[in-house]
N, C-alpha and C positions, 0 to 999 in steps of 0.2 A: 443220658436219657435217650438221645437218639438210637445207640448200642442196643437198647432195651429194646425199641422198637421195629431194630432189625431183628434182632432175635427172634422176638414174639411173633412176627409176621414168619420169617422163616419156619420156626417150631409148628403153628399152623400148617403150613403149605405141608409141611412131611408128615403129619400125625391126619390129616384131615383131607388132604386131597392129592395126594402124591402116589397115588397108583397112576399108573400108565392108561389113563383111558383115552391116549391119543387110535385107538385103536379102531374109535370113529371117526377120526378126522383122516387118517391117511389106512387103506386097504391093505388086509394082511393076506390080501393072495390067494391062500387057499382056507375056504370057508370053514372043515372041517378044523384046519388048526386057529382059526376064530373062533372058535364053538368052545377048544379047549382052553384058548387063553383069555374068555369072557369068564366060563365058570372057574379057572386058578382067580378074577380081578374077583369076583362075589364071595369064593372062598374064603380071601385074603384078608375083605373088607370084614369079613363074621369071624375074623380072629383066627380061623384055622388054615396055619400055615404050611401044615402037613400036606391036609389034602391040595392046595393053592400050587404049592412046588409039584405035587403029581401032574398039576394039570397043566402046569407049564411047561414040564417036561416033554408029555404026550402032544402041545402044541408046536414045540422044538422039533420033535420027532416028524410030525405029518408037514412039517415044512423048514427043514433044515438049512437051505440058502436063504430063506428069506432072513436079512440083514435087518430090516425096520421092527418086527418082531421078536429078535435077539437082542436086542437093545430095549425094549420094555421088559422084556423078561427078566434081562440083569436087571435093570432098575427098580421092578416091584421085589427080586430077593434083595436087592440092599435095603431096598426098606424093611422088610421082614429083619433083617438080621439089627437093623438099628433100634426096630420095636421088639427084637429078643434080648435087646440089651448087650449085643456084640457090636460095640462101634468101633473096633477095628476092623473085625471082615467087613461091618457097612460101610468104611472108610475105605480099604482096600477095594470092595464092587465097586464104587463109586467113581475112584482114579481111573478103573480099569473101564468103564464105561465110558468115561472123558478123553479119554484116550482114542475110543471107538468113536465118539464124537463130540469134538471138543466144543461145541456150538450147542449142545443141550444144558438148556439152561436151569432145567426141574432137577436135575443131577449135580449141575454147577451151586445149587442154593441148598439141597440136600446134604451137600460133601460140608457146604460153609456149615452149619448146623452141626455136623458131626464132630469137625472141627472144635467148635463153640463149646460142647459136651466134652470133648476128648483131649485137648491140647489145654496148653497157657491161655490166658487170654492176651497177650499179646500174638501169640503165632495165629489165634482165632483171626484179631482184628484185622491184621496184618494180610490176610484171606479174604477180609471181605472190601478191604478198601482195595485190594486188586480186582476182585470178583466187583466193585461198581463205579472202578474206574475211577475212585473220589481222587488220585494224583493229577488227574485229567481237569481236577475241578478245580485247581491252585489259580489265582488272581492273573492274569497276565500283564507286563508293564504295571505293576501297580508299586508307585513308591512316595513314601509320604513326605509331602512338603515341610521344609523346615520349618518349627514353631509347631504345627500342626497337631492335636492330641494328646500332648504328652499331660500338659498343665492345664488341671480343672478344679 
């Protein structure tokens, strides 16, 4: 049951709010390549992934060091390629962004999700009790006195 409701919150998080609109929270530098990766995030959201990737591309172009920007970019195409129903390339973007920054956690819950779709369910689970730490969660000192539980 629990399982179900990571899921179900995950599946939400990437089908419903998983574009990159950190792009108000932290400044992407140069305005004009904000201009192009505001309308790739409105494209994206209207389903057209064609135009979306043009615009991201064009936002890459007018500001090609910027690092914070390259990393929403990958992130809204893996979501595009996992909503085209390629969850290996959205699996692939995915690592390849974790890698660029292993502390993004919208990438971290989107990869578990692909995961979830793509794998066993055990390699799935196995992914997200890493990805929340639940080995961290085990009892500490905790052992049961004799008599204790067994007989009822």
């Amino acid at each position: 049951m629990a399982m179900k409701k990571i899921v179900a919150l995950a599946v939400i998080a990437l089908f419903c709010s998983s574009l990159a609109f950190a792009a108000e929270k932290k400044p992407l530098y140069n305005e004009l390549a904000r201009e192009h990766f505001t309308k790739g995030v409105k494209a994206q959201e209207g389903g057209n992934f064609t135009e979306a990737e043009d615009f991201y591309q064009k936002a890459l172009l007018m500001d090609p060091s910027n690092v914070t920007l390259r990393k929403f970019v990958m992130h809204n195409r893996a979501v595009i390629y996992a909503k085209e129903g390629d969850l290996q390339k959205a699996e692939t973007a995915f690592d390849a962004l974790l890698r660029m920054d292993p502390n993004y956690k919208t990438a971290e819950l989107n990869l578990g999700i692909t995961y979830d779709k793509r794998k066993s369910r055990l390699e799935a689970l196995e992914y997200w009790a890493k990805m929340f730490k639940l080995e961290d969660q085990k009892p500490k000192d905790f052992a049961i006195e004799e008599g204790q539980g067994l007989e009822e």
